[in-house]
C-alpha positions in Angstrom: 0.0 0.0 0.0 1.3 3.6 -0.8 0.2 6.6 1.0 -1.8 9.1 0.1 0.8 11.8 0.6 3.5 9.8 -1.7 0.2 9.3 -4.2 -0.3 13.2 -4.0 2.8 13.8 -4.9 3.1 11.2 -7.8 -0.3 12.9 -9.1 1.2 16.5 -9.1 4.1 15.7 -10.6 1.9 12.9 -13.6 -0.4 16.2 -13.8 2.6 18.4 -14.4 3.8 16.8 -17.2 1.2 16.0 -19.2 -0.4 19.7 -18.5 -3.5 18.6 -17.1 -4.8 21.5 -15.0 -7.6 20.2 -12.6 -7.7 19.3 -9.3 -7.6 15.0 -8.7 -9.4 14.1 -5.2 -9.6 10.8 -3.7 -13.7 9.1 -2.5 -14.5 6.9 -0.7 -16.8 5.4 -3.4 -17.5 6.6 -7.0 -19.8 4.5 -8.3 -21.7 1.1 -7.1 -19.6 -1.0 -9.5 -16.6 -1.9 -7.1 -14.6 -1.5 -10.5 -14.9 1.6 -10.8 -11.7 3.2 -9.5 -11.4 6.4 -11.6 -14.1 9.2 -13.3 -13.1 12.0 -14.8 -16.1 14.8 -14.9 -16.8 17.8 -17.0 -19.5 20.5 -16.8 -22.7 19.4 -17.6 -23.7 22.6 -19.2 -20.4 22.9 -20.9 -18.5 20.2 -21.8 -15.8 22.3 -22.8 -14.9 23.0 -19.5 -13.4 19.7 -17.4 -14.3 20.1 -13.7 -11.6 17.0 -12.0 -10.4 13.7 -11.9 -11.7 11.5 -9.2 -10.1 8.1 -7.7 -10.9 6.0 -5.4 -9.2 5.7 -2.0 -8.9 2.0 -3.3 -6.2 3.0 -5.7 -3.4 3.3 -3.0 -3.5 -0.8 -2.8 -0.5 -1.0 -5.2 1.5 2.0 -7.5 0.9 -0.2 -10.6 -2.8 0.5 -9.6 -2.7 3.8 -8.8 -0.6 4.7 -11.8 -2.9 2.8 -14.5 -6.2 4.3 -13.3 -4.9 8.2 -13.4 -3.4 7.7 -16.7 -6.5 6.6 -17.8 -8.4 9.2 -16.4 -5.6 11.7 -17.8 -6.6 10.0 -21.4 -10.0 10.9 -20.9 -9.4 14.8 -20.3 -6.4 14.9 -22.7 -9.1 13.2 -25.4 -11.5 16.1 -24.0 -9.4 18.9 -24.5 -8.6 17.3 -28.1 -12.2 17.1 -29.6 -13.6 20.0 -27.1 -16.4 18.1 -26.2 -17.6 14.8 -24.3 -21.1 15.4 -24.9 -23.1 15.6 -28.4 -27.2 16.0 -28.5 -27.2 15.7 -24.3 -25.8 12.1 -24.4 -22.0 11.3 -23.9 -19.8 10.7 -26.8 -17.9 7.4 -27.2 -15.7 7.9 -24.3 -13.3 4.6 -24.9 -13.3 5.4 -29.0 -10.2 6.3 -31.3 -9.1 9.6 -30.1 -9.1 8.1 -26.1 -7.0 4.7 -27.8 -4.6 7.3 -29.0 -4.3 8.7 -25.8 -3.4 5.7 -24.1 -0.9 4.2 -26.5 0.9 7.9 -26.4 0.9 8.1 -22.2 1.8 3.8 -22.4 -1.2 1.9 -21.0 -3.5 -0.6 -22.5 -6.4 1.1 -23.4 -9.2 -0.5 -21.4 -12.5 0.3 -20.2 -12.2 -1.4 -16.8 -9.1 -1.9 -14.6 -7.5 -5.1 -15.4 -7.7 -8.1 -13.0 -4.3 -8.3 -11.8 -4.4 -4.5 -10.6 -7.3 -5.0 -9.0 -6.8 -4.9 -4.9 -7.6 -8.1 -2.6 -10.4 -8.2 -0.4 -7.6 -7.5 2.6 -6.3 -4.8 0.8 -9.2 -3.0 0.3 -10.4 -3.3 3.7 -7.2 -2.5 5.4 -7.2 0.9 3.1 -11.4 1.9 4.3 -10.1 1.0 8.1 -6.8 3.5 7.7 -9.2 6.3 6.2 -12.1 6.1 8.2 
């Protein structure tokens, strides 16, 4: 498990470099799908205009983990900022499509929808991470 000061610091500096200028926060829980470890939201009303990148607390099980979902969350506002827009006619625009594929390959992960298996944290990990933030 890393901590969430070393992970802070590992996100500033990721954030830095690729020039993503939004705040990242750590939840408790994003979604109900327990694989969801990563969302990255935009204005409603204006899609141009990226609000932050979210992760969950569950990321700080391993830095392979924690370093695969904020990439992919970093895909998804450097996509964004690319085609200006993540909504069309008041639905989302394919998210995972071409553009976000590029992305990946360029910042070097596999472009996935869903964390893959072996990042995923254990049942102890997880728990031992909600009983240190809570």
């Amino acid at each position: 498990m890393i901590s969430q000061a070393d992970a802070e610091q590992y996100i500033r500096l990721t954030c830095k470099q690729y020039g993503v200028h939004i705040p990242v926060y750590f939840c408790m829980r994003l979604t109900q799908s327990k694989r969801t470890m990563g969302f990255y939201r935009f204005h409603k009303r204006n899609a141009f205009a990226p609000r932050d990148i979210r992760l969950s607390h569950e990321t700080l099980a391993s830095f392979p983990l924690l370093h695969h979902v904020l990439m992919h969350e970093i895909c998804h506002y450097l996509d964004n900022k690319e085609r200006g827009k993540m909504v069309g006619n008041g639905r989302r625009l394919n998210c995972h499509g071409p553009n976000f594929k590029k992305w990946c390959r360029k910042v070097g992960i596999v472009p996935t929808t869903f964390v893959p298996k072996n990042l995923m944290p254990t049942k102890e990990q997880s728990a031992a991470i909600r009983q240190k933030i809570s």
